[in-house]
Biopython code that builds the backbone (N, CA, C, O; Angstrom):
import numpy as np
from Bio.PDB.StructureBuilder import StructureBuilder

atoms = [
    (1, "UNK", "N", (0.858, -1.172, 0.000)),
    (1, "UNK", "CA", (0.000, 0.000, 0.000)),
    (1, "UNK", "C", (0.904, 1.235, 0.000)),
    (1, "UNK", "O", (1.819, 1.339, 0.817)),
    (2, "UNK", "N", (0.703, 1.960, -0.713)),
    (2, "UNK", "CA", (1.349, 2.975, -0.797)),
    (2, "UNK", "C", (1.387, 4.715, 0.360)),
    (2, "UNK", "O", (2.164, 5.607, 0.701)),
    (3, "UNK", "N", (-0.143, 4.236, 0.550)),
    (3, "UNK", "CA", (-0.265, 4.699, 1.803)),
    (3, "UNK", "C", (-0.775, 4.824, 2.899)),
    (3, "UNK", "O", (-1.985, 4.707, 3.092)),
    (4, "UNK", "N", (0.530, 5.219, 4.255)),
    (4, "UNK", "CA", (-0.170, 4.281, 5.506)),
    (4, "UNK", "C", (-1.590, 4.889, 6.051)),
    (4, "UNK", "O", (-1.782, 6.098, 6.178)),
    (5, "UNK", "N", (-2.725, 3.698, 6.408)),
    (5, "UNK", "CA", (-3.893, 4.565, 7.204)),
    (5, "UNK", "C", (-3.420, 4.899, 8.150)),
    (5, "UNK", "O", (-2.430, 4.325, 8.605)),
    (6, "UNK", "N", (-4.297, 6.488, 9.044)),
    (6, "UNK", "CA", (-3.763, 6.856, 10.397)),
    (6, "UNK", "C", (-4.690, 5.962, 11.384)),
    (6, "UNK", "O", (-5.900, 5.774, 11.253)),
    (7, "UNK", "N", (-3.907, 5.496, 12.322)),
    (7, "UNK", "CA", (-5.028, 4.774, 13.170)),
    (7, "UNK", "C", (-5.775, 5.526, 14.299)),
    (7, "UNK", "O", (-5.142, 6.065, 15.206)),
    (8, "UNK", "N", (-7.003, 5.555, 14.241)),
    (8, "UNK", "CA", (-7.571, 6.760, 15.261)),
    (8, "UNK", "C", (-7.858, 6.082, 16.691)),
    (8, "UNK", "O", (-8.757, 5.268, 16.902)),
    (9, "UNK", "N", (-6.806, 6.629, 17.765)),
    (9, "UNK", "CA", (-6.857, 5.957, 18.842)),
    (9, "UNK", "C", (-7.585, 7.016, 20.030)),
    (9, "UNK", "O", (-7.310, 8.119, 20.502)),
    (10, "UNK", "N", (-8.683, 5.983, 20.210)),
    (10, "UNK", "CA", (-9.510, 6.315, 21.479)),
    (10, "UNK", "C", (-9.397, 5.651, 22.872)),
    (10, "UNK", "O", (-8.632, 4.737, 23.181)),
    (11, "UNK", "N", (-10.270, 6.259, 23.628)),
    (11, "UNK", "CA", (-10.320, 5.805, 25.120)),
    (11, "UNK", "C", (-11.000, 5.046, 24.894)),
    (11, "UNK", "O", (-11.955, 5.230, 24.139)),
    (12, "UNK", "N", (-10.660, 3.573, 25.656)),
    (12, "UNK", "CA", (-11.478, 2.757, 25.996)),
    (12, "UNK", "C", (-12.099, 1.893, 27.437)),
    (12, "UNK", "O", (-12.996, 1.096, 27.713)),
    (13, "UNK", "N", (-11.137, 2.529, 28.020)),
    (13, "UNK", "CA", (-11.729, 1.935, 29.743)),
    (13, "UNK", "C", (-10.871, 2.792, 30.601)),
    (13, "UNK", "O", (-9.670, 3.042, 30.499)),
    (14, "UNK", "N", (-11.862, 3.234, 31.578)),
    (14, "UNK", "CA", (-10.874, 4.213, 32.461)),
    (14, "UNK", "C", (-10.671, 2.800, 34.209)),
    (14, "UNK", "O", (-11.571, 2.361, 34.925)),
    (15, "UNK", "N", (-9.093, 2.525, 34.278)),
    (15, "UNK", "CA", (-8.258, 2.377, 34.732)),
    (15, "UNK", "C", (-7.989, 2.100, 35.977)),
    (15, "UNK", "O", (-7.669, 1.054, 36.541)),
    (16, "UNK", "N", (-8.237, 3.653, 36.496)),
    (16, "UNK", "CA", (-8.263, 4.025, 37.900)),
    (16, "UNK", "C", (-8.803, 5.341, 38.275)),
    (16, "UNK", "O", (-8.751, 6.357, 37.582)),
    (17, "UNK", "N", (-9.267, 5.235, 39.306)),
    (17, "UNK", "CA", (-9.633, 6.462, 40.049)),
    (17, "UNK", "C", (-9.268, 6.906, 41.461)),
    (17, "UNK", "O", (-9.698, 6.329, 42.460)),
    (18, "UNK", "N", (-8.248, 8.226, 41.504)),
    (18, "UNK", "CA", (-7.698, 7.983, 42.651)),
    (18, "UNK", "C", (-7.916, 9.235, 43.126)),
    (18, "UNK", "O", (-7.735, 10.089, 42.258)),
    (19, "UNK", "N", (-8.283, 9.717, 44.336)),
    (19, "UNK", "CA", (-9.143, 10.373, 45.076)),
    (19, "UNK", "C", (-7.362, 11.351, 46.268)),
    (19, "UNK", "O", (-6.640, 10.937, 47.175)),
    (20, "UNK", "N", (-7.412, 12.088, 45.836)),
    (20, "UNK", "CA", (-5.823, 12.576, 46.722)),
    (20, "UNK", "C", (-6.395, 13.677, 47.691)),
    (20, "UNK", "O", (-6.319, 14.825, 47.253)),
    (21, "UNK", "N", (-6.872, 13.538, 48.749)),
    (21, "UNK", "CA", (-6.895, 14.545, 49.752)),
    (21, "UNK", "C", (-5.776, 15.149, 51.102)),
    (21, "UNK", "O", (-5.296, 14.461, 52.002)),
    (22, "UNK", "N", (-5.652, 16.118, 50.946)),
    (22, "UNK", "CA", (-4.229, 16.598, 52.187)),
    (22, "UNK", "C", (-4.796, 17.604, 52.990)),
    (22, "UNK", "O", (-5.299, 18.635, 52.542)),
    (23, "UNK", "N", (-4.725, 17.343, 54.018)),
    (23, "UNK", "CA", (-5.005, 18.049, 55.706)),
    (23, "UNK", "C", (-3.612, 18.550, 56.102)),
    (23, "UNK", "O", (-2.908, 17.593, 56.423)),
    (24, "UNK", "N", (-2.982, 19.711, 56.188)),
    (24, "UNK", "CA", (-1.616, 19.717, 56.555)),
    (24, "UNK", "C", (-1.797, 21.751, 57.103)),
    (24, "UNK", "O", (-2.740, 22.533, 56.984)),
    (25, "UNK", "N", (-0.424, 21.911, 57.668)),
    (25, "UNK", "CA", (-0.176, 23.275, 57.420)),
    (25, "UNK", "C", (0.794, 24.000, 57.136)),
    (25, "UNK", "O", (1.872, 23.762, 57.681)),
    (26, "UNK", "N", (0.677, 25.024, 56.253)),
    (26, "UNK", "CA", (1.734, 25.873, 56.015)),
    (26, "UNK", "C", (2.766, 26.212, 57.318)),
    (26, "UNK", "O", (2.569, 26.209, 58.533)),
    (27, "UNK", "N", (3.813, 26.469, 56.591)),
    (27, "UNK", "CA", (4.803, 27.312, 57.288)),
    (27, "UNK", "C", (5.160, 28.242, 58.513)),
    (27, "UNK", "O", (6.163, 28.480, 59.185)),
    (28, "UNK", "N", (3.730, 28.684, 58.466)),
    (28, "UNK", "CA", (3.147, 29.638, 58.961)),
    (28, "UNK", "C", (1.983, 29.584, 60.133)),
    (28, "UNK", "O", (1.550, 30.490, 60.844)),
    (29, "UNK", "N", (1.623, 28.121, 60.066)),
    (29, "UNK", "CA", (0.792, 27.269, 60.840)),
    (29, "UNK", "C", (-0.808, 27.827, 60.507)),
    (29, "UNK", "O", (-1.648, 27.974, 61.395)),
    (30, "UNK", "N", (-1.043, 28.091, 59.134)),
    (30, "UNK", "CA", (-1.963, 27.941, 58.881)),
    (30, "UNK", "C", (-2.327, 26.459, 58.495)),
    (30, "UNK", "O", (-1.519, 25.540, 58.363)),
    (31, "UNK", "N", (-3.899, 26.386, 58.314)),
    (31, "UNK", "CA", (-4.440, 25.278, 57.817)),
    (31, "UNK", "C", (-4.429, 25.272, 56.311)),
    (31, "UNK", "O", (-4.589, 26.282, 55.625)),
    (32, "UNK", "N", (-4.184, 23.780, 55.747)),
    (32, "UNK", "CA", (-4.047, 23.774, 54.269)),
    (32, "UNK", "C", (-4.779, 22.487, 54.113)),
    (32, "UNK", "O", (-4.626, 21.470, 54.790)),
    (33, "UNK", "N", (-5.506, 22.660, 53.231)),
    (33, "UNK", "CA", (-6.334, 21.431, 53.138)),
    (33, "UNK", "C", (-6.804, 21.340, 51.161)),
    (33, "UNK", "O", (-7.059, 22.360, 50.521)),
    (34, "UNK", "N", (-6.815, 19.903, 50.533)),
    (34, "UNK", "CA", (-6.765, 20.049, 49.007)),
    (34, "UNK", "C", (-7.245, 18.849, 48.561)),
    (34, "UNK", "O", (-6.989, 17.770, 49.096)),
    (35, "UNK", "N", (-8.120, 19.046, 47.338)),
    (35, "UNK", "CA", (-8.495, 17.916, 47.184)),
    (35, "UNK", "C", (-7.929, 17.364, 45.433)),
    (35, "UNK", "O", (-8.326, 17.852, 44.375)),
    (36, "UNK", "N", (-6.977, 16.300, 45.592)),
    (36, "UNK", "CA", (-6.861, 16.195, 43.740)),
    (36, "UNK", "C", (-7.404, 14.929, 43.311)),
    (36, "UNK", "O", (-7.765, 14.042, 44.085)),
    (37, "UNK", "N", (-7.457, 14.863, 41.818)),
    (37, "UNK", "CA", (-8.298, 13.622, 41.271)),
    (37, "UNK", "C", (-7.012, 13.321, 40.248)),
    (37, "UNK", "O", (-6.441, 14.167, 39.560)),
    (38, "UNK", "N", (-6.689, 11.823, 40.331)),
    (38, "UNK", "CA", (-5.996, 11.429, 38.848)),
    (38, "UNK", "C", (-6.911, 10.421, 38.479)),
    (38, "UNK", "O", (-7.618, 9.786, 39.261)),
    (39, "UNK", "N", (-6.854, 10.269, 36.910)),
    (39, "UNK", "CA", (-7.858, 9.144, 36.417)),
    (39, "UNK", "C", (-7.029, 8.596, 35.507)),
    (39, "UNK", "O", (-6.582, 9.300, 34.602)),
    (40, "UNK", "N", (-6.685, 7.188, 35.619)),
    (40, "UNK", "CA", (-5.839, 6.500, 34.581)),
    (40, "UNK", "C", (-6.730, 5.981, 33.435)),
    (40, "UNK", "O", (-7.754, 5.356, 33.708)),
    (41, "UNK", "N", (-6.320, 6.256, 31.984)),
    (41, "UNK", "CA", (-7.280, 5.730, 30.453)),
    (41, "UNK", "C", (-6.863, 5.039, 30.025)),
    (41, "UNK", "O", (-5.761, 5.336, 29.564)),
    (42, "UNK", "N", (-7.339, 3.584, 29.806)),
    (42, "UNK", "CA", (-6.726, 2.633, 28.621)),
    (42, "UNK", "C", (-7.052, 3.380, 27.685)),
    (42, "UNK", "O", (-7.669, 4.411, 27.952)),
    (43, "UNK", "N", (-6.734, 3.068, 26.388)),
    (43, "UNK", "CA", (-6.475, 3.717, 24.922)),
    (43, "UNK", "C", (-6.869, 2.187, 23.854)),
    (43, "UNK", "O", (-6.871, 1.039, 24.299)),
    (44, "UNK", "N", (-7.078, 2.449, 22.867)),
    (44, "UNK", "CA", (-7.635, 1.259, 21.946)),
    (44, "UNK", "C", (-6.225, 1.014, 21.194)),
    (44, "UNK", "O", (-6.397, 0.182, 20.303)),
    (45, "UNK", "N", (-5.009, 1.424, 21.251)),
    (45, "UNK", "CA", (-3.602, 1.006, 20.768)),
    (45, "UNK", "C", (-2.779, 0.093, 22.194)),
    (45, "UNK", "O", (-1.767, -0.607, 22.159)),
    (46, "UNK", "N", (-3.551, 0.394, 23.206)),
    (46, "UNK", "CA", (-2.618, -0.497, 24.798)),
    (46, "UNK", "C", (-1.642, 0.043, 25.657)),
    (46, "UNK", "O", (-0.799, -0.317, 26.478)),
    (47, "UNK", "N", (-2.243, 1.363, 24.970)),
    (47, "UNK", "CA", (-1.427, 2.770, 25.687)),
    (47, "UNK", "C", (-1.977, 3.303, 27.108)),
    (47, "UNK", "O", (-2.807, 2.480, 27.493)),
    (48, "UNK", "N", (-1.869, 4.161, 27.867)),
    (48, "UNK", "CA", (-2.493, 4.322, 29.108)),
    (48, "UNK", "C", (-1.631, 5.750, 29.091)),
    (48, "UNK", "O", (-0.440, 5.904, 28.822)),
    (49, "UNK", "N", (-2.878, 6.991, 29.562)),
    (49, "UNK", "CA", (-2.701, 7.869, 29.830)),
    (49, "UNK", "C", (-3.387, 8.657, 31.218)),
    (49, "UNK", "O", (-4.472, 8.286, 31.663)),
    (50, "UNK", "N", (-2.821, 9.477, 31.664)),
    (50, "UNK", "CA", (-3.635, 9.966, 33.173)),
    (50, "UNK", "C", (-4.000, 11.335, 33.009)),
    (50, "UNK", "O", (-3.323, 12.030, 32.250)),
    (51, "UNK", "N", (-4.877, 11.769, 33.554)),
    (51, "UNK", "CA", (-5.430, 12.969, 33.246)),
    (51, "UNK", "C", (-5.630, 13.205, 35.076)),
    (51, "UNK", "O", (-6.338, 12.487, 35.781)),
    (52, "UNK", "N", (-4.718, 14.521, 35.611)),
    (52, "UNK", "CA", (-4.878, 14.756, 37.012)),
    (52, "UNK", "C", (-5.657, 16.694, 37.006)),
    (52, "UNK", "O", (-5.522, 17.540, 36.122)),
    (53, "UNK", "N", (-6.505, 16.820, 38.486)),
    (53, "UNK", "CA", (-6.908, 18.165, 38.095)),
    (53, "UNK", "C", (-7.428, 18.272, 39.658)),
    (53, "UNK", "O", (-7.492, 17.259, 40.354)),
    (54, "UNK", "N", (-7.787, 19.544, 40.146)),
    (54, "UNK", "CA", (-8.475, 19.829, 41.612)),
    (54, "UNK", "C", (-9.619, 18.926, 41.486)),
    (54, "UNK", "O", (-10.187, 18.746, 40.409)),
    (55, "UNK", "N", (-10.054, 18.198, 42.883)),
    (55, "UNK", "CA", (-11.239, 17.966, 42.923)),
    (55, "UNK", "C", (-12.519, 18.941, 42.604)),
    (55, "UNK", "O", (-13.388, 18.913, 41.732)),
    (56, "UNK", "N", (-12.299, 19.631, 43.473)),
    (56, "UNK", "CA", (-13.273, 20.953, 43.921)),
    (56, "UNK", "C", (-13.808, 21.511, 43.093)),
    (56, "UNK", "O", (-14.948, 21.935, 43.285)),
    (57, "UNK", "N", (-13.351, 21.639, 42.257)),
    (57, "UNK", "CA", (-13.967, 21.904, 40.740)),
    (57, "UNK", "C", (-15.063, 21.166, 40.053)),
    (57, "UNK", "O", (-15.831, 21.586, 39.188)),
    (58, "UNK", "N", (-15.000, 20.135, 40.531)),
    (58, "UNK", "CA", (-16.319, 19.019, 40.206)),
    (58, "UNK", "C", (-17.008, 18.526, 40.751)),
    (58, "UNK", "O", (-17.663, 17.595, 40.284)),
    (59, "UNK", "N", (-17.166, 19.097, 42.337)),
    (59, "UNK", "CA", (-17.587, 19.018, 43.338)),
    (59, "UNK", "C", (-18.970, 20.121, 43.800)),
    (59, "UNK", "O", (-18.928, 21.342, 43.647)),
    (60, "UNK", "N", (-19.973, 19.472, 44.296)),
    (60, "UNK", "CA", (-20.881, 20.695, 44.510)),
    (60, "UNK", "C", (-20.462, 20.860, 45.919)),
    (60, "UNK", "O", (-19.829, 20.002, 46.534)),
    (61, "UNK", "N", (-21.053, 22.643, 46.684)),
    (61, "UNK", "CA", (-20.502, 22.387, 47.641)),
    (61, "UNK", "C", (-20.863, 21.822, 49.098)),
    (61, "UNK", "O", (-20.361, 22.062, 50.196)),
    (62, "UNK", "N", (-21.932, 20.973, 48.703)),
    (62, "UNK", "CA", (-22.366, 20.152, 49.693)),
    (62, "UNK", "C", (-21.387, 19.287, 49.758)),
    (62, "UNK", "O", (-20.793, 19.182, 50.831)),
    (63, "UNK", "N", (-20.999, 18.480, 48.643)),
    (63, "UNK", "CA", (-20.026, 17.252, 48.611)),
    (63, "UNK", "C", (-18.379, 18.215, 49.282)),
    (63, "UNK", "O", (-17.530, 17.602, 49.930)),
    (64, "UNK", "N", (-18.223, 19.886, 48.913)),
    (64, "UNK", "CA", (-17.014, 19.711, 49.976)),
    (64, "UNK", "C", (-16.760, 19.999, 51.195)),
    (64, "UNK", "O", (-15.757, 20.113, 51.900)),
    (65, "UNK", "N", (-17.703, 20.079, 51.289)),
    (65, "UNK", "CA", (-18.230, 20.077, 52.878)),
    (65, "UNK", "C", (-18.267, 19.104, 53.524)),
    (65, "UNK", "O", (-18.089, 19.075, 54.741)),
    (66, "UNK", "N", (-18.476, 18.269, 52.897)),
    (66, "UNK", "CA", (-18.870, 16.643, 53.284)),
    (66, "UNK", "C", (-17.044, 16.022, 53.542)),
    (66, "UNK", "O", (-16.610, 15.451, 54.543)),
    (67, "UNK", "N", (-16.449, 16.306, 52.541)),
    (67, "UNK", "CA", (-14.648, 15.979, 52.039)),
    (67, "UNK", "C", (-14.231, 16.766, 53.371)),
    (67, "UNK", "O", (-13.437, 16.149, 54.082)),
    (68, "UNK", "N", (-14.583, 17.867, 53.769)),
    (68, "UNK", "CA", (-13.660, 19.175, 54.719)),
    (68, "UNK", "C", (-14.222, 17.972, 56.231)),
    (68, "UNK", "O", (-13.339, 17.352, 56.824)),
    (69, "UNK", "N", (-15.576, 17.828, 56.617)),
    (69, "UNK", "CA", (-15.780, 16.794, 57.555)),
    (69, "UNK", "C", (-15.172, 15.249, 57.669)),
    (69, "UNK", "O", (-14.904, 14.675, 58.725)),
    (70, "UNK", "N", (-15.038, 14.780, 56.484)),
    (70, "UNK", "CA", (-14.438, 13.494, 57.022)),
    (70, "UNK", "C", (-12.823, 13.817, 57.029)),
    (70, "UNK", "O", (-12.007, 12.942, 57.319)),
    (71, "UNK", "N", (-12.391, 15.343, 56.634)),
    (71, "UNK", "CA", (-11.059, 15.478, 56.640)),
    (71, "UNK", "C", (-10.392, 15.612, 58.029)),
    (71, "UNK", "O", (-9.318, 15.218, 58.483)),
    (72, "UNK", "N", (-11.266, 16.204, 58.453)),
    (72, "UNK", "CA", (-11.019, 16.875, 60.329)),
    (72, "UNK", "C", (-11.288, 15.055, 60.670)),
    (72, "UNK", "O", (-10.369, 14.307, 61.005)),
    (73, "UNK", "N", (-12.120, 14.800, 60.568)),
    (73, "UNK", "CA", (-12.323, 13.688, 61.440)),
    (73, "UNK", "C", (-11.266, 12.467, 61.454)),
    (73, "UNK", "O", (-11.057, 11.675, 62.372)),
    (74, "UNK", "N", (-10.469, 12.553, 59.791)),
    (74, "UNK", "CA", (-9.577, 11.358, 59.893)),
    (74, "UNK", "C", (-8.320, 11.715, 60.817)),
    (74, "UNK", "O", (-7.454, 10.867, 61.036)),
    (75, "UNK", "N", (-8.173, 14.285, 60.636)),
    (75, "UNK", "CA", (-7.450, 14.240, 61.258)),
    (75, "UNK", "C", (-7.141, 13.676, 63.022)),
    (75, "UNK", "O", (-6.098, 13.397, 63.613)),
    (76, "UNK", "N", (-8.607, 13.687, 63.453)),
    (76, "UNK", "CA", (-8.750, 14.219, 64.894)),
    (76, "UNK", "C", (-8.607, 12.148, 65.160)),
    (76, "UNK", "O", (-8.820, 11.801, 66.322)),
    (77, "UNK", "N", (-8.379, 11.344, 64.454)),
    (77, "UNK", "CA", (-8.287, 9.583, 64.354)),
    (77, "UNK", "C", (-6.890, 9.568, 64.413)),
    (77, "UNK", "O", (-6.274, 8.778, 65.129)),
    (78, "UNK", "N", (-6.417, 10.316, 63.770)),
    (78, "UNK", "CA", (-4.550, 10.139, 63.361)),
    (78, "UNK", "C", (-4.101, 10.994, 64.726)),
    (78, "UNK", "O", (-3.035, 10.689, 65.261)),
    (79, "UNK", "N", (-4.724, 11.808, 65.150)),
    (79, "UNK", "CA", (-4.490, 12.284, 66.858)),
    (79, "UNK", "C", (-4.155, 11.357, 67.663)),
    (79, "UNK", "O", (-3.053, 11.164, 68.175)),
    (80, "UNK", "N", (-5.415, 10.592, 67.817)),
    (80, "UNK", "CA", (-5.822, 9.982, 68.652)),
    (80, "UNK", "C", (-5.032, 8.804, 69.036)),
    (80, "UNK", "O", (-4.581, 8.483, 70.136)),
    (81, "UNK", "N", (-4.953, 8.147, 67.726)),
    (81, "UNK", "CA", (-4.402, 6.676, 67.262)),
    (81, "UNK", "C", (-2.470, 7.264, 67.764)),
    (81, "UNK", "O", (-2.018, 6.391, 68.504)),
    (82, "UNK", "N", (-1.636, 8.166, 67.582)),
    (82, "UNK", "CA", (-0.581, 7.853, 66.855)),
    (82, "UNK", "C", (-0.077, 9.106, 67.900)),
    (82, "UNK", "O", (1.047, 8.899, 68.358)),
    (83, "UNK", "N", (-0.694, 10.313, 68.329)),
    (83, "UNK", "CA", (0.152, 11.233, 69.430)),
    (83, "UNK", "C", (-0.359, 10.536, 71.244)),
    (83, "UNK", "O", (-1.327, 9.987, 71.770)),
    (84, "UNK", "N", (1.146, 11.062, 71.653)),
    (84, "UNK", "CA", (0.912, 10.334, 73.015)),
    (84, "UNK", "C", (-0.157, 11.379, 74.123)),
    (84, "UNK", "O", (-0.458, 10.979, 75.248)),
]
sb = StructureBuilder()
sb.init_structure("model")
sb.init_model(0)
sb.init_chain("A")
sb.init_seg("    ")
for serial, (resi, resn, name, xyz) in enumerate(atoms, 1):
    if name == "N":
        sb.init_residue(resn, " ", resi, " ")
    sb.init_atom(name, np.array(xyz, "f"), 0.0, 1.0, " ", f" {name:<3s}", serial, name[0])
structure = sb.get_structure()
């Protein structure tokens, strides 16, 4: 053949979904708190790509309200569990 077809490669199954939340504080001893999303894509060639971005952005803000509560709470567990 004289000439090559392009092969049109799509998504075909997403991978993973991984949920990154951080409770911490600045420098300064403020509170810092963040929510990120990565999502891993199979591809129809057997390729795999990740697409990462803020949660909060796709979040209504009931749901980060909901994220900011179980955030305090895992902090006030990691207190509990792990300082003397």
């Amino acid at each position: 053949m004289a000439f090559d077809l392009e092969q049109t490669i799509t998504a075909t199954e997403i991978r993973s979904v991984v949920a990154i939340l951080k409770d911490s504080f600045d420098e300064g001893g403020a509170p810092v708190q963040s929510a990120h999303y990565q999502v891993e894509i199979g591809r129809s060639d057997g390729s795999r790509v990740s697409r990462r971005g803020n949660l909060v952005g796709h979040i209504t803000t009931a749901q980060r309200q909901a994220l900011l509560d179980f955030m305090a709470a895992l902090r006030t567990q990691a207190e509990e569990e792990f300082l003397p």
